[in-house]
Structures are given as C-alpha cells and as structure tokens.
N, C-alpha and C positions, 0 to 999 in steps of 0.2 A: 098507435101513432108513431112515425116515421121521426127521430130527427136528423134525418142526413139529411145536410146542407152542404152542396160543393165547395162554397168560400170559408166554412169553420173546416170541412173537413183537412183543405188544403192547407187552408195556416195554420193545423192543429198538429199538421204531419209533419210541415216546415218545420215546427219547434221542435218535434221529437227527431226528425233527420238531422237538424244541425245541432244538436246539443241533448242528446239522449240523457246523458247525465244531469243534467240539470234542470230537468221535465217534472213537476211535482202535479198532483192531482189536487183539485181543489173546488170546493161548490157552495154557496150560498147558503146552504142548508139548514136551515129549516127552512129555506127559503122566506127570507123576510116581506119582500116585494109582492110575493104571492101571497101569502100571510095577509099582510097588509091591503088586500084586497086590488092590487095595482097592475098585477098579471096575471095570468093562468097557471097554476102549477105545473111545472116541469115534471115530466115522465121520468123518475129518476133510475128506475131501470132501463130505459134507452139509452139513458147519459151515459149511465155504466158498460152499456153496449156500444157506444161511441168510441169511447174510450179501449177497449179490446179490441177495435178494430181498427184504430189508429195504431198503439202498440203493434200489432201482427201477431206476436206470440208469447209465449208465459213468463221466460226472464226478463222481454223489456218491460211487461207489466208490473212484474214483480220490484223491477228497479224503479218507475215510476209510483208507485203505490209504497213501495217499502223503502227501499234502500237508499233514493234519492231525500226522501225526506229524517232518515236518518238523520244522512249527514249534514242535513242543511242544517236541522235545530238541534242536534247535538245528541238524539235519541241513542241510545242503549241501543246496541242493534238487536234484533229478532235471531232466535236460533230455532233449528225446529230439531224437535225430536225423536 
C-alpha cells in the first residue's frame, strides 16, 4: 500500500525546503491509536519511504534523522567509525 498523498507530500517538503535544519523525524509509534483499536496500522516502511523521498538524498536524511535531533535535545553527537 501506497502512502503518497499530494497534500502531506507537499507540506512535508515545504518544511524540509524552508528550514532543512530544523526538520526532526517523528511517529507515534507504537502506534497508540492503532493499538487502541481506533485506526489501521500504519505501513511503517512506507513512512520511512515517505520520508527518503522527501529528503532527496543521504545527507539531508542523515541531518533530518540524526544531526537535527542532536541538536535539538542536546544528544552526544554520532561518530562513525
């Protein structure tokens, strides 16, 4: 199942276009609402496909997924080795 939707994808881009840095990834997850028997479980590998295809390419993934939330809560940054 498909989740491309033109109106999330566009305002999902708007936020990464104008404020790349400040773009944090985020999801409900365990998904409570589903859990709670209220919706359908979310495909969460399409989200995560969502999500790469809004990004475009590896660093701004890697800044929205890692770097951005760094700095937001003050994490230890990642190093790789």
């Amino acid at each position: 199942a498909s989740t491309e939707d033109p109106t999330l994808d566009a305002l999902a881009q708007s936020y990464i276009d104008a404020a790349p840095d400040r773009v944090v990834w985020g999801s409900d997850w365990p998904h409570a609402t589903a859990s709670a028997g209220r919706h359908p479980l979310p495909d969460d590998a399409a989200q995560v496909d969502a999500l790469v295809r809004w990004a475009g390419d590896a660093d701004l993934l890697r800044q929205i997924l890692v770097t951005n939330p760094e700095q937001l809560y003050g994490f230890t940054p990642v190093t790789s080795h």
